[in-house]
N, C-alpha and C positions, 0 to 999 in steps of 0.2 A: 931167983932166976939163974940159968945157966950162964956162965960166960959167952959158950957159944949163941945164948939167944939176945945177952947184951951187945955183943960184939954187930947181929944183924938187925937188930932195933937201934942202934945208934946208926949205923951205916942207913939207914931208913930215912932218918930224921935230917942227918946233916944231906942228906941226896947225894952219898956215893954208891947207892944202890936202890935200885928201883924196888916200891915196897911191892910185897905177896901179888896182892890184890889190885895193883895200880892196871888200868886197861890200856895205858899207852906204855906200857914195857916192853922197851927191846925182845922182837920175838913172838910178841903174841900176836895171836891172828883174833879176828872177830866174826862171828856168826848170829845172823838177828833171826830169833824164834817167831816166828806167831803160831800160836792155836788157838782153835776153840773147839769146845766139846758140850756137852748136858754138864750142866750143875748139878754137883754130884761131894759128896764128901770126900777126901784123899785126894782129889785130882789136881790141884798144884802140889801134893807132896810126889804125886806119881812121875809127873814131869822133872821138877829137880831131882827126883834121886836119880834121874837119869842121867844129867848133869854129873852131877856129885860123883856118883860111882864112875864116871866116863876119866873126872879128872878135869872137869871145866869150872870155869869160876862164872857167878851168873852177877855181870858188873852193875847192870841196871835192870829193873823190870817194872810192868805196870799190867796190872790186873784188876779184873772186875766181872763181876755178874751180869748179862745184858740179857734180860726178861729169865729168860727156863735155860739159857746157856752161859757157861762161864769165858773168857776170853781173857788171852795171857800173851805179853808182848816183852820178851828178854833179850839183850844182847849178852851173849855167852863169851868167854875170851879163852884160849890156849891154844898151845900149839899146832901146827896141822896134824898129828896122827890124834891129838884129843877131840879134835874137832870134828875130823872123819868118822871118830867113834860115836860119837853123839849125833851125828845125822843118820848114821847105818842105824842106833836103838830107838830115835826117833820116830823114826820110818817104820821099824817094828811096831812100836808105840800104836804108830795110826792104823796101820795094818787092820785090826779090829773093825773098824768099821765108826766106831763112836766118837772118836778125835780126828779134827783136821790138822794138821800142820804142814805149815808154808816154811822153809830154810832156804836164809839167805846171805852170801857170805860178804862180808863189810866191811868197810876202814873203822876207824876211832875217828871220831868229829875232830877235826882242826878248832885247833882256838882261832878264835876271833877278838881282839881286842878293839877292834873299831865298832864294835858291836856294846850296845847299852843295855841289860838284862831289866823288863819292868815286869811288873804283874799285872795285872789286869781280874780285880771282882765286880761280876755283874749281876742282877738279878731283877726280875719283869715277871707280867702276866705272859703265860705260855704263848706264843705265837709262832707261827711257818715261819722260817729262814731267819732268825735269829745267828746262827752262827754263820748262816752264808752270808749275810750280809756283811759282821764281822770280819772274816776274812778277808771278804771283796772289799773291803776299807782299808785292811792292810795291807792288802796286797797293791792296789795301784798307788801306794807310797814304797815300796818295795822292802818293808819290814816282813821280816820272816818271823813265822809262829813258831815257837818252840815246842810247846805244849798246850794240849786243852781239856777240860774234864768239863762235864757237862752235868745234872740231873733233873729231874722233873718230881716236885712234888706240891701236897696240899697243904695252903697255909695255913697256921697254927687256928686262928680264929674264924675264917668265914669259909674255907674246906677251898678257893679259890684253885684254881690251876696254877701253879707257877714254874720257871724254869730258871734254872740258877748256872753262871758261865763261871769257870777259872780258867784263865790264857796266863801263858809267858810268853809276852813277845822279845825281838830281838832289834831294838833302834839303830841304826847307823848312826854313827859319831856326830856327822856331819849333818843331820836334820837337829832343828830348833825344837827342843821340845818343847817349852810353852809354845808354839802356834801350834805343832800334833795334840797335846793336852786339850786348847783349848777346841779344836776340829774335830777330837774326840766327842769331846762332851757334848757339842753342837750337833753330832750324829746321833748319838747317844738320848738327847734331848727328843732328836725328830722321833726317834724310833718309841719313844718311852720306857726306855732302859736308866736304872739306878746303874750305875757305876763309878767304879774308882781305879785311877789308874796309877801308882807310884814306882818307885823303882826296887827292884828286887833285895832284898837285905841279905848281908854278907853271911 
């Protein structure tokens, strides 16, 4: 390794300089992607190399197939004249006719340390309003959802319907979690939802 690439890998580690890739570095700006287009083969390489060539770094992202269309959810980070350049090729991008994208320009999430990171695995026979009613449980204890991923499929042995949930929600400090665990479960119970709810590992 060079000297010079010791010299900024050490400055990295001990945090006298903010590392390459860090999205809360002095200076960087943020831009949240969404597209969706036809599933199609190259179309998330189509998207980043426009990124990549532009000079943007792609800090988070989340993708997936949803029936005959693909859908792509990134927050981008660099400067403002990177950032301009990657909304002006974007824009081209869509221009075609075949891609939708939505740009929008963002902060970096604040930390939150009164905040308790769990997970949440669920799984049931398919039914209406499964996740609406999950939220509407957390929501009027005023826990925010972090993330959620959802799918539907047939189970292994009797072809059944089923529908499978993963949440991360966010606790506030100051709620009891055994009485939410056990309130959970009690919901959870009404609804005929298997679930588990633990706390997020580090």
């Amino acid at each position: 390794m060079l000297r010079s690439q010791r010299g900024l890998k050490q400055a990295q580690e001990t945090g006298t300089l903010p590392a390459v890739n860090d999205p809360n570095a002095p200076g960087k700006q943020h831009l949240a992607v969404s597209a969706i287009g036809g599933d199609h083969t190259g179309m998330v390489h189509e998207l980043t190399r426009v990124i990549t060539d532009c000079g943007g770094n792609i800090a988070e992202s989340r993708m997936a197939a949803l029936g005959s269309e693909f859908a792509v959810l990134m927050l981008v980070t660099g400067n403002w004249h990177t950032l301009a350049r990657i909304e002006s090729e974007l824009g081209r991008l869509a221009d075609g006719g075949a891609l939708s994208v939505h740009l929008r320009r963002t902060e970096a999430r604040a930390s939150r340390k009164d905040l308790l990171p769990y997970s949440i695995d669920i799984v049931s026979l398919d039914q209406t309003g499964i996740v609406a009613g999950l939220s509407g449980f957390f929501a009027t204890r005023d826990i925010d959802i972090g993330e959620v991923a959802t799918r539907s499929y047939a189970a292994a042995h009797t072809g059944a319907p089923m529908f499978a949930v993963q949440m991360t929600i966010n606790v506030p400090a100051r709620l009891h979690v055994a009485q939410l665990r056990e309130e959970f479960m009690d919901y959870c119970d009404s609804m005929n939802l298997d679930a588990i709810l633990e706390p997020v590992k580090s």
